[in-house]
C-alpha positions, -999 to +999 in steps of 0.1 A: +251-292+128+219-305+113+189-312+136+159-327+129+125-307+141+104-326+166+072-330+159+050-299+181+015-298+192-009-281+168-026-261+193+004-239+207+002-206+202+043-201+210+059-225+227+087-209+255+121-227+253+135-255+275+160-259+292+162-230+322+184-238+347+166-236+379+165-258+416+132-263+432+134-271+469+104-286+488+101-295+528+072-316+540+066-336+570+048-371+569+040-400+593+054-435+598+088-431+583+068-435+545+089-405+526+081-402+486+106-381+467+097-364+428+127-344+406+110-325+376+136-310+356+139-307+313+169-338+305+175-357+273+199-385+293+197-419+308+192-415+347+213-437+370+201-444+405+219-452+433+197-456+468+215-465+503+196-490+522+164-486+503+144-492+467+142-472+441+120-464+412+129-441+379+096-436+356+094-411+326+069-384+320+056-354+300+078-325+298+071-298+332+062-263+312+092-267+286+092-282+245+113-304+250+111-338+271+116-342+305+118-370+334+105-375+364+123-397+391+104-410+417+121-426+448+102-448+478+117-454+508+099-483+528+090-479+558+123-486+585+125-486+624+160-477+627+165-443+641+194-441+619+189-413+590+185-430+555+195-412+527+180-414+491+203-401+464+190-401+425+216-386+402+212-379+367+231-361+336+209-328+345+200-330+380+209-346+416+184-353+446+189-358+481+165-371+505+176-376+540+150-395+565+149-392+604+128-403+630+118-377+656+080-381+669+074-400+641+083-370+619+098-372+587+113-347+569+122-343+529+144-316+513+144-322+474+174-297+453+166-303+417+192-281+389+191-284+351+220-276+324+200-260+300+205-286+274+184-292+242+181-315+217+160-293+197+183-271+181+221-266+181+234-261+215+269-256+215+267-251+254+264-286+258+282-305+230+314-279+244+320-273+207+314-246+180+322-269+157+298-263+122+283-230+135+283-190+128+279-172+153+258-139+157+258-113+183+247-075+181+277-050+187+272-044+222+275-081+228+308-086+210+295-093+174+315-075+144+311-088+105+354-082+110+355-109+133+359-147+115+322-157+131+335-195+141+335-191+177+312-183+203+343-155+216+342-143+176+308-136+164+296-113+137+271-088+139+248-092+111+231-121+103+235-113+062+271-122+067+264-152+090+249-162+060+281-155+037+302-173+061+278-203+057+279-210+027+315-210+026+314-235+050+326-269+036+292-289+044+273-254+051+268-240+085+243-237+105+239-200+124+232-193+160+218-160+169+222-143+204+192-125+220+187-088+205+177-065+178+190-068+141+174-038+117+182-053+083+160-076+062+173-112+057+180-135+027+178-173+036+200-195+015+190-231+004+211-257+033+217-232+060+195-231+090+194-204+112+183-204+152+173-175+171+173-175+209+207-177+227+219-158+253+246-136+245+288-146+249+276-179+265+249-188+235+232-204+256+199-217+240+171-205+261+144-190+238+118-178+269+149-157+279+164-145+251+139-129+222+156-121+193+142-097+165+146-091+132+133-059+119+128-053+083+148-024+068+130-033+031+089-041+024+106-077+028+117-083+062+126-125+056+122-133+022+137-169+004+136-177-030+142-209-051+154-228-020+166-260-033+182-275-001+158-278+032+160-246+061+153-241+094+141-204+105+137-211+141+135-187+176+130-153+158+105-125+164+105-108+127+090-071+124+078-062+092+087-028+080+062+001+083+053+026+060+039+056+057+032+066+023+034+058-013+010+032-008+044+009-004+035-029+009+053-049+039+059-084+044+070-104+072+080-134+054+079-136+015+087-171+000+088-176-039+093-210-062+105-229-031+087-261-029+086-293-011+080-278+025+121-272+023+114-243+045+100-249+083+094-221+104+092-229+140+084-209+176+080-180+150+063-146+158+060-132+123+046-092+126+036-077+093+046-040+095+016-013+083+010-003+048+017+030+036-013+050+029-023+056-010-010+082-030-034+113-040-045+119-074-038+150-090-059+176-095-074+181-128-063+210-146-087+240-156-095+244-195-080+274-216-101+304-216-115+313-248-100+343-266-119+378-275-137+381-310-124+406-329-138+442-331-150+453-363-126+479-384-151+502-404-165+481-438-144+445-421-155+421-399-136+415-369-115+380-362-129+352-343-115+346-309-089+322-309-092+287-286-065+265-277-096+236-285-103+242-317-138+260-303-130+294-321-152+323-325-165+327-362-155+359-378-174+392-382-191+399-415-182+423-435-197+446-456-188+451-494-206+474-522-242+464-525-236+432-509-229+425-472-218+392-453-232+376-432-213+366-398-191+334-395-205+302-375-185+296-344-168+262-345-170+236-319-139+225-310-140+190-319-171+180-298-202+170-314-227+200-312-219+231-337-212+265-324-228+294-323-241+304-356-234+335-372-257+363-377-273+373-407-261+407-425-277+438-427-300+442-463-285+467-488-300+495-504-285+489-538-317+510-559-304+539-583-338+541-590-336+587-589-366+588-575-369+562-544-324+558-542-320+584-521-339+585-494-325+551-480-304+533-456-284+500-452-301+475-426-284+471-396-264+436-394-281+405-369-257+398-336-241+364-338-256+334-313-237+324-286-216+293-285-233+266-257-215+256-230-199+223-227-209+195-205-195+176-172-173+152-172-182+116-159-174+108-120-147+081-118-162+049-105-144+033-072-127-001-073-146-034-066-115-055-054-106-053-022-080-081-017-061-067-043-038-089-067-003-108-064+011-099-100+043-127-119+067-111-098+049-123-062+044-082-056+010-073-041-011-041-056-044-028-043-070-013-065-066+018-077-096+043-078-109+051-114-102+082-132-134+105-142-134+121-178-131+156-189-154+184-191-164+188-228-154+219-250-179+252-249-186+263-286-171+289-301-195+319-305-212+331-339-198+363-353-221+395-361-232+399-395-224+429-413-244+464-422-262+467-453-245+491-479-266+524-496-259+533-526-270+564-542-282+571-578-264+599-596-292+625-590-283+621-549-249+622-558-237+590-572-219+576-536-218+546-523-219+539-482-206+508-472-222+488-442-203+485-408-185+452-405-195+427-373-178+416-348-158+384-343-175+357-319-158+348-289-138+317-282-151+289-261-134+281-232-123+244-233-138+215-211-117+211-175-096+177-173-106+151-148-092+142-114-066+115-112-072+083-097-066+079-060-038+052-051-044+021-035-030+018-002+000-010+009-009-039+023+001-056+052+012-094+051+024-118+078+031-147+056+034-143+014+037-178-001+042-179-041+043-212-058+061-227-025+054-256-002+069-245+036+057-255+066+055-233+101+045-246+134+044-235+172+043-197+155+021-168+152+016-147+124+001-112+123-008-084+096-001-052+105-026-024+090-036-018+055-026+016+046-059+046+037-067+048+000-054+076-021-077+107-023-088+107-058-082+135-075-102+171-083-121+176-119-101+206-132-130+236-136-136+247-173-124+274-191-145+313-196-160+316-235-147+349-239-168+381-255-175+387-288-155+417-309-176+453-313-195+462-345-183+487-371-204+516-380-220+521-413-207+549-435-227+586-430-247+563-404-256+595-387-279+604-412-310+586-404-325+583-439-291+577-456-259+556-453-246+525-447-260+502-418-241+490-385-226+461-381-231+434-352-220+424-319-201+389-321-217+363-299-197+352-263-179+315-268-199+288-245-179+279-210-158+248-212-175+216-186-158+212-155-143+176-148-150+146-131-139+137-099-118+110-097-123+081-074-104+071-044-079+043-043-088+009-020-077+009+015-049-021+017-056-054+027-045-069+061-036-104+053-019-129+078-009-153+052-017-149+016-013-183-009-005-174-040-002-193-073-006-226-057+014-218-028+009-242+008+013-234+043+015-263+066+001-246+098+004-256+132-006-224+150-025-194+153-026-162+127-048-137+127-052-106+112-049-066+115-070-042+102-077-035+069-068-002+052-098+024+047-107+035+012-099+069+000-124+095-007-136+104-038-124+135-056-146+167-062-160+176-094-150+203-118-173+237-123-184+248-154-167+279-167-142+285-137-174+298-111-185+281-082-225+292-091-223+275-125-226+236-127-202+215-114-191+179-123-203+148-103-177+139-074-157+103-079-166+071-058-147+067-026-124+040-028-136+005-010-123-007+021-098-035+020-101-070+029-085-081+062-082-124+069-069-148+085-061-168+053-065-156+012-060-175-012-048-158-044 
């Protein structure tokens, strides 16, 4: 059955269904035999009146408290001096009225009975045509409805409107569904040339849409969604609840419509609910740099290893000492970052004379200590997001703005090794021996810069009405976000790694002798600390948006929408500490994340 919409005022909020059935009686007592006689009741018929011994008069007016029209019949008896009674009758389709007049001290007295069928013109309303005829029929379970039964009949409905929908379609000229009042937790698919009508009471299906709310709940982000809809619909009666969420920064929609143009959708006495976005994921933590690895000890005359890092930031190697020449101990390296490491130390000077006089009586120099490796720097803060309505991307799918990611902690430098001993060497007349200097130790290995906190989430937003390059038009409705979920927590700056210790020195040869032998070796330097990370920002609360136009999209509105509360930003994560201690520098904290935008109407 195809109906066309009536055109509704623009300033309802929600108008209540027509059509209660309902009788009104009224008593009053006048003077002079003059009795006046109103019916107000919803009808869509001619009225015929028929008055005994008196004039009548029919006249039409505005609807009493319902959408749809009604009429009022008016009938005025003259004035009479019979003491007979005189009875007014004015029957119509919907209702009857009796008046009956007597005289009794000049008395009159009026009793008006006024009963209406229910009947609209509005919407299907096989209650009065007495046929099911080009309808589906839905009901829940309780009431009867079971997608086994064939749907046809107001005795056979199904219980889901999904397969309403199936049944449709299969229709030879498409059918048109009528839904009975309650609860239906799936989301819905409309289909281009079936309408669907909410507000019947159940078994009967009568229409009476003050009576009889019925609900669709959402069971996906997308509670009513239609897409390419290339024949005109009619989503009339429903209340539709947007699904909530609690997390994963998921978004929900009450009503989603995508490349469906020409206003072939209408929406009518419509409350559309978006359900609350989820709250933003976290970021991760950042994790802490490697530790640095131990320089080397010395072995007697060799220098010992640098200490390994997993940065490229080794140690440099220990010096070692060789027959009237020592080394001098290996630079540290620095890991790939820009400033050098810790440079090595110089060697011990060698007493290389055989000079019989003066070569006997001296000693190799002791070797200089490697310089430490410097510690790395902080990581940058991540920066918090500027955009708090978010963005629509090609597939109609709304995403908040995430928070910004810091940067990592830069490398610490590996630590210079120790330079070697000097070596003595004695002329013949001391006994012709050579004492070789003690090698230094390795340097340490830096500890490497602590990685940055990931980016908080955005949070889901919450939409009443999403409109991608469509046309629809909704009247007589009202359409509400829900919440926008909180923005992610951006994540932690990961601390950086310990510059380990430097390797022990070797000793010189006969070193105990303190006017003969070979000189000691040096200490390698420590590795620098690796910087800790930056914080990372928080993600954007979620927007709160009752009806979001998107790529061109129109809404034709004849109502009210307003809209929720927008989703707070997250906070920003904490930054890193240098070297792994809570006394040493720490890295600046991320942004928190900016609140998101909550209106009426956004135009994307």
């Amino acid at each position: 059955m195809r109906m066309t919409p009536r055109l509704l005022p623009a300033t309802l909020l929600l108008l209540f269904a027509c059509g209660d059935d309902g009788t009104i009686t009224s008593t009053s007592a006048t003077e002079g035999n003059n009795t006046s006689t109103a019916t107000v009741g919803a009808t869509m018929n001619p009225t015929e009146t028929t008055t005994e011994g008196v004039p009548t008069t029919t006249v039409p007016t505005e609807g009493s408290g319902t959408a749809d029209d009604s009429t009022t019949q008016v009938s005025t008896t003259e004035p009479v001096t019979s003491t007979d009674a005189t009875t007014t009758t004015t029957t119509t389709t919907d209702a009857t009225t009796t008046t009956t007049t007597s005289e009794s001290d000049s008395e009159t007295t009026t009793t008006t009975t006024t009963t209406g069928d229910g009947c609209s013109e509005e919407v299907p309303d096989p209650n009065c045509t007495g046929s099911d005829e080009g309808l589906i029929f839905v009901s829940t379970p309780p009431d009867g409805g079971s997608d086994l039964n064939d749907g046809v009949t107001h005795e056979t409905p199904v219980a889901t409107i999904a397969k309403a929908i199936e049944l449709a379609l299969a229709c030879p000229d498409k059918c048109d569904i009528v839904v009975s009042k309650g609860t239906y937790p799936k989301s819905v698919t409309l289909a281009s040339g079936v309408s669907i009508f909410g507000g019947y009471t159940p078994k009967s299906f009568i229409y009476d849409l003050q009576a009889n709310t019925t609900t669709i709940v959402g069971s996906e982000a997308r509670a009513v969604q239609a897409t390419g809809l290339t024949e005109s619909v009619r989503f009339h009666g429903f209340t539709v609840e947007g699904k909530d969420f609690s997390d994963q920064g998921q978004t929900s929609y009450a009503l989603w419509v995508k490349d469906s143009a020409d206003d072939l959708l209408s929406v009518e006495r419509c409350t559309l609910n978006g359900g609350d976005g989820g709250a933003g994921t976290s970021g991760q933590a950042g994790t802490k740099g490697d530790d640095g690895g131990l320089g080397g000890n010395a072995s007697d005359a060799s220098g010992g290893s640098g200490g390994t890092s997993s940065c490229g930031a080794n140690g440099g190697g220990g010096g070692s000492a060789t027959d009237c020449a020592s080394g001098k101990g290996g630079d540290g390296l620095a890991g790939g970052d820009s400033t050098q490491g810790g440079a090595g130390g110089m060697n011990g000077a060698s007493q290389c004379s055989l000079n019989v006089i003066n070569g006997c009586d001296d000693k190799g120099g002791t070797g200089v200590a490697g310089n430490l490796g410097d510690n790395g720097s902080a990581g940058n803060a991540g920066s918090a997001g500027v955009a708090p309505t978010g963005a629509f991307d090609a597939n109609g799918m709304w995403a908040g703005t995430s928070g910004g990611s810091g940067t990592r902690g830069s490398h610490g430098r590996g630590g210079g090794g120790g330079g070697a001993g000097g070596t003595d060497k004695e002329p013949f007349t001391c006994g012709n021996t050579t004492h070789l200097g003690g090698g230094g130790g390795g340097g340490g290995g830096a500890g490497c810069g602590g990685a940055s906190g990931g980016p908080g989430g955005a949070g889901g937003g919450s939409f009443g009405i999403v409109v991608v390059n469509s046309s629809i038009q909704v009247s007589n409705s009202l359409v509400n976000a829900g919440k926008g979920g909180k923005g992610g927590k951006g994540g932690n700056g990961g601390n950086g790694g310990v510059g380990k210790s430097g390797g022990n020195f070797g000793l010189g040869k006969n070193s105990g002798d303190p006017s003969d032998g070979g000189g000691n070796g040096a200490l390698g330097a420590k590795g620098g600390d690796g910087g800790g990370g930056g914080g990372a920002a928080g993600g954007c609360g979620g927007a709160s948006i009752a009806v979001a136009r998107v790529g061109g999209g129109f809404v034709g509105l004849a109502n009210t929408q307003q809209a929720g509360a927008a989703g707070d930003g997250g906070l920003g994560g904490d930054g890193g500490f240098e070297g792994n201690a809570g006394g040493k520098p720490q890295a600046p904290d991320g942004g928190d994340g900016c609140q998101g935008a909550a209106a009426e109407e956004q135009v994307y």
